[in-house]
py3Dmol code that shows the C-alpha trace and the ligand (Angstrom):
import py3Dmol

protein = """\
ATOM      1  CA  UNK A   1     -19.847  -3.848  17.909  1.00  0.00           C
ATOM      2  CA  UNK A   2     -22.962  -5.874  17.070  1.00  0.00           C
ATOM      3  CA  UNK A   3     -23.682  -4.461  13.824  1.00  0.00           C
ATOM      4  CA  UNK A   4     -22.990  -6.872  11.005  1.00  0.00           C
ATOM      5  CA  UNK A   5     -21.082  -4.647   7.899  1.00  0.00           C
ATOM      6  CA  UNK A   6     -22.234  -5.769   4.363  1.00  0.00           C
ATOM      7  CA  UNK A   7     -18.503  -5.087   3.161  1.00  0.00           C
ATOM      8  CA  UNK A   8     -15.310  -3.844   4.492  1.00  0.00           C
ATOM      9  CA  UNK A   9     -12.384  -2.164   3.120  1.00  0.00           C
ATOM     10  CA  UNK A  10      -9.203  -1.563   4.870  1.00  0.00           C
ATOM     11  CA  UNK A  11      -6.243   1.347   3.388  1.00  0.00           C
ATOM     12  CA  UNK A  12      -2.912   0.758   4.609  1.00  0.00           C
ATOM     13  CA  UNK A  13       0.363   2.829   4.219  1.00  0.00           C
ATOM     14  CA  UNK A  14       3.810   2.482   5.648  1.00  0.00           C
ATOM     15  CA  UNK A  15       2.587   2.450   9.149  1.00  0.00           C
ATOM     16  CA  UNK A  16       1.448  -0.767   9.037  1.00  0.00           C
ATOM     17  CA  UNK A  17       5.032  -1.757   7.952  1.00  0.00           C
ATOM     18  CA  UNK A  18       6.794   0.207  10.595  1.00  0.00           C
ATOM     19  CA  UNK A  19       6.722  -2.588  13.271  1.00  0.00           C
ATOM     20  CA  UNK A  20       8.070  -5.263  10.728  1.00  0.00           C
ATOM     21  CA  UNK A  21      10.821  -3.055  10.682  1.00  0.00           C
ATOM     22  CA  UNK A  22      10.355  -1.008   7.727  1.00  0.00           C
ATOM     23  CA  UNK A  23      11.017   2.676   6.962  1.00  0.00           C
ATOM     24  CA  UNK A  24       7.802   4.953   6.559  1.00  0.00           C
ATOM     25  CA  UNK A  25       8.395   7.600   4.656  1.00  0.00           C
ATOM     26  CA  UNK A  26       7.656  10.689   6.469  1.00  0.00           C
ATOM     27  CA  UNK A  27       8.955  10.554   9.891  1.00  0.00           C
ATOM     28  CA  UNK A  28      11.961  11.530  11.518  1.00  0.00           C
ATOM     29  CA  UNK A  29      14.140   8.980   9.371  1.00  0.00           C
ATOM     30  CA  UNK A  30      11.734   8.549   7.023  1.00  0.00           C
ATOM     31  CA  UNK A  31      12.630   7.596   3.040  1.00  0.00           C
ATOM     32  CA  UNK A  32      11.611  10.799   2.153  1.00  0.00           C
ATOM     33  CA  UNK A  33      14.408  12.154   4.544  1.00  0.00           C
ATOM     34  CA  UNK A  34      17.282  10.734   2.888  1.00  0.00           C
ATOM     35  CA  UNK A  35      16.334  10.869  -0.891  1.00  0.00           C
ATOM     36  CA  UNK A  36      14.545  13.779  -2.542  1.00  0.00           C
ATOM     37  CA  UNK A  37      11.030  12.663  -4.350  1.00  0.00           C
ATOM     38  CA  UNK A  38      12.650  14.581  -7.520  1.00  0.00           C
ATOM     39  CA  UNK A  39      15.090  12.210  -7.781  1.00  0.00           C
ATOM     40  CA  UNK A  40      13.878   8.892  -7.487  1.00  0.00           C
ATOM     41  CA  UNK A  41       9.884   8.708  -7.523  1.00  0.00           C
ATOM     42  CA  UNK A  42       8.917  11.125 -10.755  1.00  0.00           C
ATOM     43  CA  UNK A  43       8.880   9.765 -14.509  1.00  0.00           C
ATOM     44  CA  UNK A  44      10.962  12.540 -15.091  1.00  0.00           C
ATOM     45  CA  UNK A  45      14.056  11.635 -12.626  1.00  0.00           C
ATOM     46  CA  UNK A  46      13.570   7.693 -14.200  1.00  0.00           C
ATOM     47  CA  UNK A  47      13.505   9.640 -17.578  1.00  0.00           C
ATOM     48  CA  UNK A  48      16.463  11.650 -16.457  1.00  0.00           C
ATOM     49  CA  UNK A  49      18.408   8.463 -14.781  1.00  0.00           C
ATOM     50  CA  UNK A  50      16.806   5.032 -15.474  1.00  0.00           C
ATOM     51  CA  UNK A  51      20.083   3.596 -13.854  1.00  0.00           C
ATOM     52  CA  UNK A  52      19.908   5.843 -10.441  1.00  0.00           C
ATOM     53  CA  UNK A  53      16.105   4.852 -10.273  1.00  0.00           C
ATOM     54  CA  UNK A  54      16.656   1.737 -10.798  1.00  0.00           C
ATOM     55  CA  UNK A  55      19.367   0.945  -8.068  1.00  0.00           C
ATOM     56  CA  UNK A  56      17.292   2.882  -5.673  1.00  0.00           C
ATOM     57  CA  UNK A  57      14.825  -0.050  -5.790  1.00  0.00           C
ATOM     58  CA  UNK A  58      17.002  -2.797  -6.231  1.00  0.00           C
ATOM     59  CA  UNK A  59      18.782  -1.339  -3.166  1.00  0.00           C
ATOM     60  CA  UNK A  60      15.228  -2.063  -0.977  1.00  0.00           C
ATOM     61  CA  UNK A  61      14.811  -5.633  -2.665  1.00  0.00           C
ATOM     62  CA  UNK A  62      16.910  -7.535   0.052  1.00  0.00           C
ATOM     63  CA  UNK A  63      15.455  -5.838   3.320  1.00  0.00           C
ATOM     64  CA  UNK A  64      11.229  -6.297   2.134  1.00  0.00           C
ATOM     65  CA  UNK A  65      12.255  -9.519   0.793  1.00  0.00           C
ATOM     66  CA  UNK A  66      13.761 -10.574   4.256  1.00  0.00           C
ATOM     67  CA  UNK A  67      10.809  -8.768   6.093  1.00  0.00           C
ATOM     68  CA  UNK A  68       8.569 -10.539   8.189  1.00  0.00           C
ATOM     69  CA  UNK A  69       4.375  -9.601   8.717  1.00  0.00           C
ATOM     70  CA  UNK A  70       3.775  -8.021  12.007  1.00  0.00           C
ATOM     71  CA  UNK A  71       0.446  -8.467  14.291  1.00  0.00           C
ATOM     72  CA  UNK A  72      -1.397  -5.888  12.402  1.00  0.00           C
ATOM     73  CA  UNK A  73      -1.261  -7.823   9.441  1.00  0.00           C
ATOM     74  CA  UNK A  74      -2.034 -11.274  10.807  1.00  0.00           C
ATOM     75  CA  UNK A  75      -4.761  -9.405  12.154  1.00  0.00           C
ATOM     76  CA  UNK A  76      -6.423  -8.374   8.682  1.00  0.00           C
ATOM     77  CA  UNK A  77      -5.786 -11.598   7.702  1.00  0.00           C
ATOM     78  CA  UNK A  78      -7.966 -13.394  10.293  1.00  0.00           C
ATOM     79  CA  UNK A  79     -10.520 -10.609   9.617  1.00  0.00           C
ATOM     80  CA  UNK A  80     -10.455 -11.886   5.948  1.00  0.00           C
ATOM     81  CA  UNK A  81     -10.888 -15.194   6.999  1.00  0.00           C
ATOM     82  CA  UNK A  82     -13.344 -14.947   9.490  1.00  0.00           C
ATOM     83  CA  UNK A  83     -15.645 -12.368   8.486  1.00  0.00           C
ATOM     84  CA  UNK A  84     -18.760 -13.470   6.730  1.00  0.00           C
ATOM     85  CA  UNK A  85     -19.008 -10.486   4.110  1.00  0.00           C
ATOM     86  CA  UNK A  86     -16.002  -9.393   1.831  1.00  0.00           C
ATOM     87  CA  UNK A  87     -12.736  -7.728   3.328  1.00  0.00           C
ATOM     88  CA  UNK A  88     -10.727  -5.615   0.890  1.00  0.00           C
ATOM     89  CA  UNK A  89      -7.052  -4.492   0.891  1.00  0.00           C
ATOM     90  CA  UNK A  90      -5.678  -1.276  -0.901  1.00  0.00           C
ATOM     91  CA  UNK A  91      -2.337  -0.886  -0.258  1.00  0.00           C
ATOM     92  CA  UNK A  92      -0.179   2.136  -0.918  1.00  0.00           C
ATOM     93  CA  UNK A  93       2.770  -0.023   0.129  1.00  0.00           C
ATOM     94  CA  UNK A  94       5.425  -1.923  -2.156  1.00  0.00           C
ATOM     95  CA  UNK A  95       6.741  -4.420   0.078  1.00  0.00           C
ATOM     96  CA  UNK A  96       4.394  -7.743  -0.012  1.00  0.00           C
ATOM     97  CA  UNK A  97       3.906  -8.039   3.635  1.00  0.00           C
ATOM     98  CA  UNK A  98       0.003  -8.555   3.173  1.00  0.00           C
ATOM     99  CA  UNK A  99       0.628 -11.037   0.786  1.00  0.00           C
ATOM    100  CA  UNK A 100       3.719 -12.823   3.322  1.00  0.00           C
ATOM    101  CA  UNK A 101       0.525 -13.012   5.783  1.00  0.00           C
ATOM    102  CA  UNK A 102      -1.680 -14.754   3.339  1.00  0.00           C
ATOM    103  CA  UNK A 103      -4.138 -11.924   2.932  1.00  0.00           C
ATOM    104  CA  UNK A 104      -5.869 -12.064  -0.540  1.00  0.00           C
ATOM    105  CA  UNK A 105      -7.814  -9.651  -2.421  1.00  0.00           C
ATOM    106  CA  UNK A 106      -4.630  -6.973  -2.035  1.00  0.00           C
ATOM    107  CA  UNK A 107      -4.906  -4.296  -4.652  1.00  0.00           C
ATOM    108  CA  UNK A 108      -1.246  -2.089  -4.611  1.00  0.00           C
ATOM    109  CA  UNK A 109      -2.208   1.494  -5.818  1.00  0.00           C
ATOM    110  CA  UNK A 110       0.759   2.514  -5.789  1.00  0.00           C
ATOM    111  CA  UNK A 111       2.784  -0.838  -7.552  1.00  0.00           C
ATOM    112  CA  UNK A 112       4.631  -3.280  -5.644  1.00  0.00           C
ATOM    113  CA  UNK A 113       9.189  -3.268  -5.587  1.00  0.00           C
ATOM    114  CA  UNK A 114       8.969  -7.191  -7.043  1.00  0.00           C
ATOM    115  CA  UNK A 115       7.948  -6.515 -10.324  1.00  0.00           C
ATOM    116  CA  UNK A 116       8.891  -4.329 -13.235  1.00  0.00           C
ATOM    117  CA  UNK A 117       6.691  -3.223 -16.257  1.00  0.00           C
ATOM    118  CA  UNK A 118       8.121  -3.322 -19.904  1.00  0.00           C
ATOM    119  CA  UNK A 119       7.523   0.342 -21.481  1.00  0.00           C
ATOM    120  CA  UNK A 120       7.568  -1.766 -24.649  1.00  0.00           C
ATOM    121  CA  UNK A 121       4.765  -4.028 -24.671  1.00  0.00           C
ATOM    122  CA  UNK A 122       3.363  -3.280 -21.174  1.00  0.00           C
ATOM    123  CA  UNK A 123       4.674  -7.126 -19.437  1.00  0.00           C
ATOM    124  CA  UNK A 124       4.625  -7.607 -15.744  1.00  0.00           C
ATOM    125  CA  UNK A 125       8.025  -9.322 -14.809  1.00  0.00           C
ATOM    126  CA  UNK A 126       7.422 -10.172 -11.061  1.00  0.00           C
ATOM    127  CA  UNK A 127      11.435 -10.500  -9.887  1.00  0.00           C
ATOM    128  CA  UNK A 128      13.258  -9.841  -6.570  1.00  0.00           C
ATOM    129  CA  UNK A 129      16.371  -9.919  -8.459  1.00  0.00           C
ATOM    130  CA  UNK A 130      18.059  -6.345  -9.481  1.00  0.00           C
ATOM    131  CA  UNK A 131      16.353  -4.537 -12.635  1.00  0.00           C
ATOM    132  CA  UNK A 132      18.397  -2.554 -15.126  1.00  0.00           C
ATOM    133  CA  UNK A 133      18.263  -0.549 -17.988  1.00  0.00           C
ATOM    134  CA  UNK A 134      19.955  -4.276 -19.457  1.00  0.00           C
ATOM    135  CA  UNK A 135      16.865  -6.289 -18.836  1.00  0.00           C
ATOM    136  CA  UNK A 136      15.267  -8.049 -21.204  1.00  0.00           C
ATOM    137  CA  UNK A 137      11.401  -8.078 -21.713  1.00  0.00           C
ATOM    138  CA  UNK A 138      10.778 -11.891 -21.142  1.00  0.00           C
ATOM    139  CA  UNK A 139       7.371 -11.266 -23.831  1.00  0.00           C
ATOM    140  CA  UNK A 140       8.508  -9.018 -26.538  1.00  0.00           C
ATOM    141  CA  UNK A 141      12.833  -9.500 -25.609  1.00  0.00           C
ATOM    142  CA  UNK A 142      13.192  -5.893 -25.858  1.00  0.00           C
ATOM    143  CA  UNK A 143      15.818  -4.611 -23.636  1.00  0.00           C
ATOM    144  CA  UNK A 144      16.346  -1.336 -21.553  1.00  0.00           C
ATOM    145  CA  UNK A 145      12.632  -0.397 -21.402  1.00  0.00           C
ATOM    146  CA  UNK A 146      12.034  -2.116 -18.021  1.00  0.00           C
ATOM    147  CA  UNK A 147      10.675   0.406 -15.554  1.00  0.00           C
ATOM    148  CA  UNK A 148      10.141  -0.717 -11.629  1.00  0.00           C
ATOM    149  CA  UNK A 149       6.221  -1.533 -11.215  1.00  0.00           C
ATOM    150  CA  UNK A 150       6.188   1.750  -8.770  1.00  0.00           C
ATOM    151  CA  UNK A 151       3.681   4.251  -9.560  1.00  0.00           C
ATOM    152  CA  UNK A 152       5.757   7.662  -9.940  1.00  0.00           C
ATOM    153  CA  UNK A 153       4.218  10.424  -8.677  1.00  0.00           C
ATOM    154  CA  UNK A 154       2.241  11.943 -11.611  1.00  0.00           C
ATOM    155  CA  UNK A 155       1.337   8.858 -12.840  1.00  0.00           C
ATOM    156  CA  UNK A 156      -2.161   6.768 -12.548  1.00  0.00           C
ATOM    157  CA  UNK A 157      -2.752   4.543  -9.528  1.00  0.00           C
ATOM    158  CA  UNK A 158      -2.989   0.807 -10.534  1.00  0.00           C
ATOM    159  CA  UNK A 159      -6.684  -1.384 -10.126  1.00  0.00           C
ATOM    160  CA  UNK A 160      -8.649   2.371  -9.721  1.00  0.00           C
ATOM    161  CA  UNK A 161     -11.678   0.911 -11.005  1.00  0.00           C
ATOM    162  CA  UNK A 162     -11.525  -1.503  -8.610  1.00  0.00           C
ATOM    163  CA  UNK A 163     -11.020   0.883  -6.040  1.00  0.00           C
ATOM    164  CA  UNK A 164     -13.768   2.851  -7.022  1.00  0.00           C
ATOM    165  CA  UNK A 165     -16.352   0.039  -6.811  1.00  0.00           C
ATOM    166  CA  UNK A 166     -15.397  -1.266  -3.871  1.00  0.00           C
ATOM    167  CA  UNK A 167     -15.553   2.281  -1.742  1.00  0.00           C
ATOM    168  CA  UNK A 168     -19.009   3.149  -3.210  1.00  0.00           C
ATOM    169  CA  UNK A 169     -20.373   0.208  -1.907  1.00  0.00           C
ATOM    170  CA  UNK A 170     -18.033  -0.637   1.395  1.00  0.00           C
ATOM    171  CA  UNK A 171     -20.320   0.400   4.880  1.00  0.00           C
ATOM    172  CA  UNK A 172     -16.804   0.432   6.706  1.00  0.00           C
ATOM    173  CA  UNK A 173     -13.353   1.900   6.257  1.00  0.00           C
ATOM    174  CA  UNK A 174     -10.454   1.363   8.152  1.00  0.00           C
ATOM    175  CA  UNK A 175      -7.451   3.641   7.380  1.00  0.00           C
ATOM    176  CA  UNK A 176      -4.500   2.064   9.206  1.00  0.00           C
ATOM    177  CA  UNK A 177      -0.939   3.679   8.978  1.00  0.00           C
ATOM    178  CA  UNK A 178      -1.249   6.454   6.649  1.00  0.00           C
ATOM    179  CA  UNK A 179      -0.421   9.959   6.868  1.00  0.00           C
ATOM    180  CA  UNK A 180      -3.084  10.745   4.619  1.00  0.00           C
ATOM    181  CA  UNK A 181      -1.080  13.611   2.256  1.00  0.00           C
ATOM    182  CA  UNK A 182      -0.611  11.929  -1.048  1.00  0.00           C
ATOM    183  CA  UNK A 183      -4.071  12.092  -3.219  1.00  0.00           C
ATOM    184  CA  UNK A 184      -5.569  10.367  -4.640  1.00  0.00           C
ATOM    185  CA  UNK A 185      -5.390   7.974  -1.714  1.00  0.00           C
ATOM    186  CA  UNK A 186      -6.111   9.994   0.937  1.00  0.00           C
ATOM    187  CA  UNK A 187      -9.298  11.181  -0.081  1.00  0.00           C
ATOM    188  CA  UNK A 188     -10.665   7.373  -0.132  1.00  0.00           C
ATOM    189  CA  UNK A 189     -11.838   8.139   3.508  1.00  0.00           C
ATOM    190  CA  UNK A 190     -13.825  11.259   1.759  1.00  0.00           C
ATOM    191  CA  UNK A 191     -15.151   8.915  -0.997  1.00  0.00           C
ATOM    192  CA  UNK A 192     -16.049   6.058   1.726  1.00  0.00           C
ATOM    193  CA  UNK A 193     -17.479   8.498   3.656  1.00  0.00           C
ATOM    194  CA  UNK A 194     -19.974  10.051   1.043  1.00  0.00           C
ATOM    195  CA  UNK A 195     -21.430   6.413   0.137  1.00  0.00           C
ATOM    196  CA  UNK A 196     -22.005   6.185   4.020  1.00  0.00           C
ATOM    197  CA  UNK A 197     -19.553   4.069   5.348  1.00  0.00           C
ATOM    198  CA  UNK A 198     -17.872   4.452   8.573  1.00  0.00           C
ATOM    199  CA  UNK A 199     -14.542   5.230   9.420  1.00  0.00           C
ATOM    200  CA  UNK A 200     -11.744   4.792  11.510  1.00  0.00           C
ATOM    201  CA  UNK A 201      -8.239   5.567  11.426  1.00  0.00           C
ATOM    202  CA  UNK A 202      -5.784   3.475  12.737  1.00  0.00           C
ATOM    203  CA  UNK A 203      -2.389   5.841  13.228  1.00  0.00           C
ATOM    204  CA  UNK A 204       0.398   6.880  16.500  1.00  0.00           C
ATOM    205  CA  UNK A 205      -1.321  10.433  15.703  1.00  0.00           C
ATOM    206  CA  UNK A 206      -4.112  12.224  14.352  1.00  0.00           C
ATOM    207  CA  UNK A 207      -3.600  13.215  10.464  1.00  0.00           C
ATOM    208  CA  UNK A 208      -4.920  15.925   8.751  1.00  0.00           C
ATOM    209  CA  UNK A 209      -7.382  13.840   7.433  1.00  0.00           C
ATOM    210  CA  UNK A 210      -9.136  13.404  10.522  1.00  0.00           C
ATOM    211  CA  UNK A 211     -12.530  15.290  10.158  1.00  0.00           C
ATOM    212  CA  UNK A 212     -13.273  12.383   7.852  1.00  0.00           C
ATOM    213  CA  UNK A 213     -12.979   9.470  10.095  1.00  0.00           C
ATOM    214  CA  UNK A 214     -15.301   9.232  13.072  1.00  0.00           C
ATOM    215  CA  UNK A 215     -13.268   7.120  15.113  1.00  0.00           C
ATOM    216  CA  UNK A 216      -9.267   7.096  16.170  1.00  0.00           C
ATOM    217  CA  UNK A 217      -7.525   4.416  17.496  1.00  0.00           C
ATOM    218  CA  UNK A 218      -4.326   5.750  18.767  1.00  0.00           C
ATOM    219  CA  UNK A 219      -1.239   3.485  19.373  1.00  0.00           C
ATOM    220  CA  UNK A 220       1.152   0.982  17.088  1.00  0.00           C
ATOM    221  CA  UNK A 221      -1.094  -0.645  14.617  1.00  0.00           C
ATOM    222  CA  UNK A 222       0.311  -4.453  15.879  1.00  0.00           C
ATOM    223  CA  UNK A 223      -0.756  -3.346  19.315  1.00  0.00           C
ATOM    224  CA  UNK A 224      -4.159  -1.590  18.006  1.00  0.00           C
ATOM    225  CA  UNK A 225      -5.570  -4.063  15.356  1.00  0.00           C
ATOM    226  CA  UNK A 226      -5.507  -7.518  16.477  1.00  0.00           C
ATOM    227  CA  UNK A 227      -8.397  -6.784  19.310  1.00  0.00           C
ATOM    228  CA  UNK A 228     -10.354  -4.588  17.295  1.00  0.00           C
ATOM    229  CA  UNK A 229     -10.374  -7.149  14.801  1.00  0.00           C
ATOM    230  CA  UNK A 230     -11.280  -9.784  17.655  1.00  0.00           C
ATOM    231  CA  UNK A 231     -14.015  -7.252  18.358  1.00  0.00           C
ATOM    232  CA  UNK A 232     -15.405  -7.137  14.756  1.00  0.00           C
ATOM    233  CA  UNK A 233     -15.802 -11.142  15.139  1.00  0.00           C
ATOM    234  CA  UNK A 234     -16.841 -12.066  18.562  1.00  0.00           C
TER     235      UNK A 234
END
"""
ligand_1 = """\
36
APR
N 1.290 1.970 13.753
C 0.385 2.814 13.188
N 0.735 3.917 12.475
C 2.053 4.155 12.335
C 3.054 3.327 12.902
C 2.625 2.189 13.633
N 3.497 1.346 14.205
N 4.275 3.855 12.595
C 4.036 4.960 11.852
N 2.707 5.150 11.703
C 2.015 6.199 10.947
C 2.665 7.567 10.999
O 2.143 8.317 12.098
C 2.236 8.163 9.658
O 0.990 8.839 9.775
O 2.084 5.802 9.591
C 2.058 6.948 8.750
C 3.148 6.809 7.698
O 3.030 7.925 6.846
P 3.988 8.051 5.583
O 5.393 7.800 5.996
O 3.619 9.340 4.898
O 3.592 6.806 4.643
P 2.306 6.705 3.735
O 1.137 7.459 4.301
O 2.092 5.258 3.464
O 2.775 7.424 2.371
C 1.864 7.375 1.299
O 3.517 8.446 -0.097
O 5.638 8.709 -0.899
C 4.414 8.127 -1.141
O 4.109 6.249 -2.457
C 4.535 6.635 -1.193
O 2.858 5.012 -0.609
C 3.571 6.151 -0.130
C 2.642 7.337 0.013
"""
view = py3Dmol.view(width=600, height=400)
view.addModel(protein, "pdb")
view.setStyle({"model": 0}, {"cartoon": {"style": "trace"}})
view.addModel(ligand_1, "xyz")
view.setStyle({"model": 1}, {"stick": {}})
view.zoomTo()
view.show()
């Protein structure tokens, strides 16, 4: 790969996770497998049963706090580091493995399980400690309208104007350990695409999204990334 890219962006999902020893959440013991969406990933169900909602995240708090980056993302990491034009991260994932591998310029669509967002006044409260419908705002000290910083389904992505910008004008795309079914995120290969970027998807399988990407990498994302990375920099 000789060509020079005048910006990068990289989309991860749970894939990416999977080797750090994290559940995805649709395969054969996936999240989605054990708990219905219904119940704990709507505004309604958190509507419905702020308490039930809320334990379901505290509940994940001790295993992606104790969870350690794998290869893959060391791997963007070195990319970032390396690479002489900007590297960008969109992450549909909550745990804060890019961040444990001292990535920067992470955007989390889809929120991220240490912080909670005050319904009240609209506060960030980064904690790993257990939310409740008790907390107290630390900026406007009302309690009981802390909601986890998890983007429900039917609600707005986080940083999309970011996002926007930064696939209009990125000449490479790397989707890495995504199923590519939950919009709007997986049509940011479509988007990428359009503005003439090129793509590649980094997944065990191909996903139904894979008209838009021109190449496929098949195998675990640790095992695939690191040398295409070393690739991208020789
Ligand atoms: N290396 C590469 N890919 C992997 C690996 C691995 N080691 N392990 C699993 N995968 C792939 C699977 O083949 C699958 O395509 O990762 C993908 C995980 O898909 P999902 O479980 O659907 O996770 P994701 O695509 O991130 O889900 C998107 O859905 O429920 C919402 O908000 C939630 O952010 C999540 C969103």
């Amino acid at each position: 790969m000789d060509k020079k890219y005048k910006s990068i962006v990289v989309l991860t999902g749970a894939g990416i996770s999977a080797e750090s020893g994290l559940a995805t959440f649709r395969s054969s013991n996936g999240l989605w497998n054990n708990h219905r969406v219904e119940d704990v990933a709507t505004i309604e169900a958190f509507q419905r049963n702020p308490e039930f909602v809320h334990d379901f995240y505290n509940q994940m708090k001790p295993e992606l706090l104790a969870a350690k980056p794998n290869p893959a993302h060391l791997a963007l990491t070195k990319l970032q580091d390396n690479y002489p034009t900007p590297v960008s991260i969109i992450t549909q994932n909550v745990d804060t493995l890019h961040e444990k591998a001292k990535s920067r310029n992470i955007n989390h669509i889809h929120g991220q399980i240490n912080q909670a967002v005050c319904l009240n006044c609209g506060h960030v409260l980064e904690t790993w400690n257990d939310v409740t419908t008790e907390t107290v705002c630390p900026q406007c000290s009302v309690a009981g309208m802390m909601k986890p910083n998890i983007v429900f389904f039917g609600e707005n992505l986080l940083y999309m104007d970011k996002v926007e910008r930064i696939l209009a004008s990125c000449d490479l795309f790397i989707s890495v350990g995504t199923s590519g079914v939950v919009f709007p995120a997986a049509a940011f290969v479509q988007t990428a695409k359009l503005y003439g970027a090129e793509t590649y998807e980094f997944n065990l399988e191909k996903t139904s999204n894979n008209f838009y990407f021109d190449h496929h990498i098949f195998g675990k994302a640790g095992e695939t990334l690191p040398p295409f990375i070393d690739e991208l920099l020789a």
